[in-house]
C-alpha positions in Angstrom: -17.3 -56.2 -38.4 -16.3 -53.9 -36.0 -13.7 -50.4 -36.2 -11.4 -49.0 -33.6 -9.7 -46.3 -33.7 -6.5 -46.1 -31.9 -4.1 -43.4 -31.0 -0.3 -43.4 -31.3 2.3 -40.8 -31.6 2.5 -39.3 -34.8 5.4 -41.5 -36.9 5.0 -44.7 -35.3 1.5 -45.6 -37.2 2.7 -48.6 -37.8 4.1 -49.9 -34.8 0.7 -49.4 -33.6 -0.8 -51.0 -36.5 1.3 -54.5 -36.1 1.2 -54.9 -32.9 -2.8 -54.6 -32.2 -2.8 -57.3 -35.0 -0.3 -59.4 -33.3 -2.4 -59.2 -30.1 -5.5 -59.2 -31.6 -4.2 -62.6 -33.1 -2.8 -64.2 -30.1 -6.9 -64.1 -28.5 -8.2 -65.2 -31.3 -10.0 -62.2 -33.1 -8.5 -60.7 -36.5 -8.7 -57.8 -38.6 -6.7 -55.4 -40.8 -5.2 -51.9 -40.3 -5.4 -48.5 -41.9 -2.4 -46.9 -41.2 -1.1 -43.6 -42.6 2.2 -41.9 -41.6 2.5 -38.9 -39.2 -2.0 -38.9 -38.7 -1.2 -39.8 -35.0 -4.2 -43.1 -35.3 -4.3 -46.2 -36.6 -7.9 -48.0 -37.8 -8.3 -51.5 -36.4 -11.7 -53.3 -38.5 -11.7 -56.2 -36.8 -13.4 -59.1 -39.1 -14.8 -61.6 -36.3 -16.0 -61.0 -32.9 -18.7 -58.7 -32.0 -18.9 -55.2 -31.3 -16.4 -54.2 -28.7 -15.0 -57.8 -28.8 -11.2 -56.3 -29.0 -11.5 -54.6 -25.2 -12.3 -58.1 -24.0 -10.1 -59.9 -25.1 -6.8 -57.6 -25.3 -5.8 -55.2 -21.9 -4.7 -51.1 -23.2 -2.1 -51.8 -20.7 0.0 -54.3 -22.9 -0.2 -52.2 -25.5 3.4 -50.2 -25.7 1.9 -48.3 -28.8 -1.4 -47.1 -28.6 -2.1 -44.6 -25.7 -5.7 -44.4 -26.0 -8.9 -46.4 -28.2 -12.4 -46.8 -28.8 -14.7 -48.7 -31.1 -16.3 -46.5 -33.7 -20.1 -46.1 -33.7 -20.7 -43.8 -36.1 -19.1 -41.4 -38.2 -20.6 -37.9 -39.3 -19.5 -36.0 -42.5 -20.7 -32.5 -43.4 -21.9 -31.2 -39.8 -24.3 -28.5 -40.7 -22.3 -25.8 -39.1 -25.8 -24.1 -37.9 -26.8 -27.3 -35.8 -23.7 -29.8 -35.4 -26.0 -31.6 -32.0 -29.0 -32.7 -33.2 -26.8 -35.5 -35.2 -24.8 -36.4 -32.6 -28.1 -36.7 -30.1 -30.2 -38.6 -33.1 -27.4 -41.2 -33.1 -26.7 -41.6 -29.2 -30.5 -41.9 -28.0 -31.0 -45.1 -26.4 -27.4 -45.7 -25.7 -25.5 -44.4 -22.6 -22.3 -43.6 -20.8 -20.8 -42.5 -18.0 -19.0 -39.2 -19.6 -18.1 -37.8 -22.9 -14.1 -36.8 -24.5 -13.9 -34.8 -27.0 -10.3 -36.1 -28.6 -8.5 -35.7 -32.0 -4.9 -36.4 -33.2 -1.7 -35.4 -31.7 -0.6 -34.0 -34.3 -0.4 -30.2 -35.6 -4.0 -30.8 -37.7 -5.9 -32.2 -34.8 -4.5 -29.6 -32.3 -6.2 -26.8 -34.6 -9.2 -27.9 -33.7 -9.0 -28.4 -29.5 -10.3 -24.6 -29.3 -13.5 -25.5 -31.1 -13.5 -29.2 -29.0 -13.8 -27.2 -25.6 -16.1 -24.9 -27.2 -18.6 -27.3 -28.3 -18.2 -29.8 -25.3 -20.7 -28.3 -23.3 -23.3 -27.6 -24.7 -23.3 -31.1 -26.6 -23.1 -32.7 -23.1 -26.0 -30.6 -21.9 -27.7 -32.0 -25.1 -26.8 -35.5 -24.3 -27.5 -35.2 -20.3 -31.0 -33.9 -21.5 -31.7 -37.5 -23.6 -30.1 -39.3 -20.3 -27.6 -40.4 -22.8 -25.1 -39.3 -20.1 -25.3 -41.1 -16.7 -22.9 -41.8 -14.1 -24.2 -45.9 -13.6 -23.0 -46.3 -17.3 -19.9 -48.7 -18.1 -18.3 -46.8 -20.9 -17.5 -43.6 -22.1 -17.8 -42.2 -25.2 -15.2 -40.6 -27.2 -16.0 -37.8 -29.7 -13.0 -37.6 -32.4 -12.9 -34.9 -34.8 -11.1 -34.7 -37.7 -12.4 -31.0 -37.9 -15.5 -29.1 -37.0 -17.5 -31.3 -40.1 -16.1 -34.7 -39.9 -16.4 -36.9 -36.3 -16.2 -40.1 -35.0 -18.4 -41.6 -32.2 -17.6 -44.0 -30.6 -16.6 -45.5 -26.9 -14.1 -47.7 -24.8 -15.1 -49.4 -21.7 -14.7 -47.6 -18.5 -12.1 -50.7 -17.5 -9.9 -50.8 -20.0 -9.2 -47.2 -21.3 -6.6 -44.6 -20.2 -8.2 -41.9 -17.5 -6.1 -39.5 -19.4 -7.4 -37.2 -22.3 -5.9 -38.4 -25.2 -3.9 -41.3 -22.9 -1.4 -38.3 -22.3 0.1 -37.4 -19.3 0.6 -33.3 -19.4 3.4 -32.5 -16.9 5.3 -28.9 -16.3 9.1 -29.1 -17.1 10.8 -28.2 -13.5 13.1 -24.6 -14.3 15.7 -26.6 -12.0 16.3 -29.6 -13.5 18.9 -29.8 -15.7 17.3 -31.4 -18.9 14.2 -31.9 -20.3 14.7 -35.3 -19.7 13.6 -35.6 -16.4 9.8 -35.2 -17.8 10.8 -38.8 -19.2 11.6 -40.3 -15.4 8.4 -38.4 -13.8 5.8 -39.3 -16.5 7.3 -43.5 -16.1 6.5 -42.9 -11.9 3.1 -41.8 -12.8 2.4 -44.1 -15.3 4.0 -47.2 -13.7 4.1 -46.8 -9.9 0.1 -46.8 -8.1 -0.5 -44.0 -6.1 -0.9 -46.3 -3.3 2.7 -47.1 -3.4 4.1 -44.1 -3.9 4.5 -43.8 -0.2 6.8 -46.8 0.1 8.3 -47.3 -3.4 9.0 -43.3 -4.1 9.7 -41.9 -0.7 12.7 -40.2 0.8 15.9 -42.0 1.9 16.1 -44.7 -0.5 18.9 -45.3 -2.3 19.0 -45.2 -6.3 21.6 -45.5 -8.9 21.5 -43.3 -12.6 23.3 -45.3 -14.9 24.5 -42.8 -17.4 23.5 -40.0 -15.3 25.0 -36.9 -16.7 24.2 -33.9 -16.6 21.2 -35.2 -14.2 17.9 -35.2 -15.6 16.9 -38.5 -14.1 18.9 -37.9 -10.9 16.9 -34.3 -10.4 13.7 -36.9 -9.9 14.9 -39.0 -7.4 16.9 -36.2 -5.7 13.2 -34.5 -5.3 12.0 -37.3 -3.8 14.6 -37.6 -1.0 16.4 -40.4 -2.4 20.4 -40.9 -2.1 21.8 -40.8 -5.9 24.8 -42.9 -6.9 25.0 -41.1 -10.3 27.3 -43.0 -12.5 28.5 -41.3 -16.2 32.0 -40.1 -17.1 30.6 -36.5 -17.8 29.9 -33.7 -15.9 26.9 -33.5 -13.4 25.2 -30.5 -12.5 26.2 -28.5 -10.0 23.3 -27.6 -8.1 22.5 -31.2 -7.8 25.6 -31.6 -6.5 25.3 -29.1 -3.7 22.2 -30.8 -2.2 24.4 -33.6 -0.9 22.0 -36.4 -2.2 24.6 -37.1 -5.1 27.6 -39.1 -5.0 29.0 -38.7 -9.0 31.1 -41.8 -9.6 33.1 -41.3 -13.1 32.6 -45.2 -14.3 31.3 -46.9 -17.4 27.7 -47.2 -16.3 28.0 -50.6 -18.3 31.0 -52.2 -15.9 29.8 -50.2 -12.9 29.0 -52.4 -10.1 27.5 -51.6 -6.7 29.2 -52.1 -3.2 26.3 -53.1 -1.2 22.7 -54.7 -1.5 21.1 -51.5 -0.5 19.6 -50.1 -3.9 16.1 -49.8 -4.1 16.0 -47.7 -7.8 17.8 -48.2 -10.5 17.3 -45.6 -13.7 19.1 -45.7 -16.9 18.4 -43.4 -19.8 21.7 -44.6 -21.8 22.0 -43.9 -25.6 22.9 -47.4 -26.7 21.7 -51.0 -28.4 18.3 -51.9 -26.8 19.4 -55.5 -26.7 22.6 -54.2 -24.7 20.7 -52.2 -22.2 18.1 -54.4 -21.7 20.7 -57.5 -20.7 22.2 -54.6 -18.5 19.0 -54.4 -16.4 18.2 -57.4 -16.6 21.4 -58.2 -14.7 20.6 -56.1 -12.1 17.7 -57.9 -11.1 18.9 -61.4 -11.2 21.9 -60.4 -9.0 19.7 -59.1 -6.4 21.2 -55.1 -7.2 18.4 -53.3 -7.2 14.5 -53.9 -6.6 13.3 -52.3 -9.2 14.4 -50.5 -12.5 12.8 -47.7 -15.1 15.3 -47.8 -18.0 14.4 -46.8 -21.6 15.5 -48.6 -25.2 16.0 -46.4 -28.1 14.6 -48.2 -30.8 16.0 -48.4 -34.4 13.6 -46.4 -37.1 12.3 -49.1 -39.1 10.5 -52.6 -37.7 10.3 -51.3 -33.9 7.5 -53.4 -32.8 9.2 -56.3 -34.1 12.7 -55.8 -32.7 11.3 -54.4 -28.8 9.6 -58.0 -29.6 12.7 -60.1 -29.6 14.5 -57.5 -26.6 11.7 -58.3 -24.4 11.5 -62.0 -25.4 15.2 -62.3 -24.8 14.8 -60.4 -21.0 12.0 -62.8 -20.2 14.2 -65.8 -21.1 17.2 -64.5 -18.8 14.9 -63.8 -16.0 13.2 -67.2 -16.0 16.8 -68.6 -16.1 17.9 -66.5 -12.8 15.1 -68.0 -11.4 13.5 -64.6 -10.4 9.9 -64.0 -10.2 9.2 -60.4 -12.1 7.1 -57.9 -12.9 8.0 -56.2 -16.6 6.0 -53.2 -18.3 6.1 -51.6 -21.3 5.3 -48.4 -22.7 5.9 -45.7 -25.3 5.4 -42.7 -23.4 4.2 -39.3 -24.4 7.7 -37.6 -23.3 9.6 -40.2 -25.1 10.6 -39.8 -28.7 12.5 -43.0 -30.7 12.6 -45.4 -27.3 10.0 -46.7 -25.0 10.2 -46.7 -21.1 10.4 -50.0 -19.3 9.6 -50.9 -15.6 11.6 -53.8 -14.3 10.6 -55.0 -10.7 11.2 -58.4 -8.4 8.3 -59.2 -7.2 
């Protein structure tokens, strides 16, 4: 048997926990979860397969839940508070990776204990460079996940399938000119979806984009930054600066019966408050018509059985898109700026 340890946002424990079993399932290898509300992880042992088995059969990627993993090596209880290395180096010799994170919860308990984390990260990976236990060739990296200054799990995730992130979270500053917090929603879903690569082509200046439900302009503040034209489309009122940089056109429509003119729409965003099912037939419509190229749109998910019912939305989209004969690219993800909805990327490829 074999234990993972996967990291969610706090509250949605058991989203995580049903749909690493469902995946886990679909290639063959299963397990049970240990999932308590609000600790921010989820427990994966996984019954067959050999150690590490999950990361080769099931991609972090296609997970909407979990933003970060690794498979448990050991866990230490009742760190000597004099000498809290020489455990950690007993149980590590022999073994090695290409770096170390030091991680706990993202919740109000684990955060107590960051200060101490970056405290005690250097001179345990001084400790573990000494025993070559650290080495760039290495293939994986191991994770170091504290419960508090006693308690710790080792353990690692391979250097392929892992978020390059610490904690798999994106930290971004909240721009003083945008108009909602919002926007941190839009530019977390370009960094997280959108390579660097083609940032030059797909999130450059003088494209046009349409914000369905635009008001007052969180999303719109994004693409206005990047030089884009903004149809923004929502019966309230826009914000005024946003409005003065002449990138805006406000159009007081229904986002749901807007339409556009012409076949010139590179972006379309939608952050509407309504049924996921609704939204997601909305975007989808988009694409088979040919509207738009591609599309970030989030669905706000009901409170109980989420995994479950974003299941049957996405199910549903991929049936629609197969009938409008439209080869697609779809993505997932619960992001760490989103609260009750995950962020979806949409794309004809």
């Amino acid at each position: 048997m074999s234990r993972y340890v996967l990291y969610c946002r706090a509250g949605f424990e058991k989203d995580c926990a049903n749909e690493i079993q469902h995946h886990a399932a679909e290639a063959g290898l299963f397990g049970f979860c240990r999932a308590k509300d609000n600790l921010g992880y989820v427990e994966f042992e996984l019954t067959n397969g050999d150690s590490g088995a999950l990361f080769s059969k099931v991609k972090l990627d296609k997970l909407v839940f979990t933003r970060q993993w690794f498979c448990l090596i050991e866990e230490l209880f009742d760190l000597d508070p004099v000498d809290r290395i020489s455990p950690l180096v007993k149980a590590l010799v022999g073994q090695q990776y290409a770096d170390i994170t030091m991680d706990y919860a993202d919740t109000n308990e684990g955060k107590a204990v960051s200060g101490f984390t970056k405290k005690f990260s250097v001179p345990l990976k001084k400790a573990l460079e000494k025993q070559k236990v650290i080495q760039r060739k290495a293939t994986a990296v191991l994770h170091v996940f504290f419960f508090n200054s006693q308690h710790i799990l080792v353990g690692f995730s391979p250097s392929n399938n892992r978020s390059d992130l610490h904690l798999g979270i994106k930290r971004l500053k909240f721009p003083a000119a945008a108009p909602s917090r919002s926007t941190l929603k839009l530019e977390e879903a370009f960094h997280y979806f959108i390579a660097k690569d083609d940032w030059p082509t797909k999130l450059s200046g003088g494209l046009n984009a349409v914000d369905l439900g635009a008001a007052p302009g969180g999303w719109t503040y994004q693409l206005v930054q990047r030089g884009m034209m903004v149809s923004a489309i929502d019966n309230g009122p826009m914000n005024k600066d946003l409005m003065e940089t002449g990138q805006v056109k406000h159009f007081r429509e229904d986002g749901f019966k807007y339409e556009p003119k012409k076949r010139n729409v590179h972006w379309l965003v939608c952050d509407m408050v309504e049924k996921p099912a609704r939204v997601a037939d909305l975007m989808v419509k988009w694409i088979v018509n040919g509207w738009c190229q591609d599309a970030i749109f989030n669905l706000k998910l009901p409170m109980k059985q989420r995994f479950q019912h974003l299941q049957q939305v996405i199910e549903q989209m991929q049936v629609s898109l197969y009938e409008g004969g439209v080869r697609y690219q779809l993505k997932v993800k619960h992001l760490y700026h989103d609260r009750e909805e995950v962020t979806c990327y949409l794309s004809r490829i």
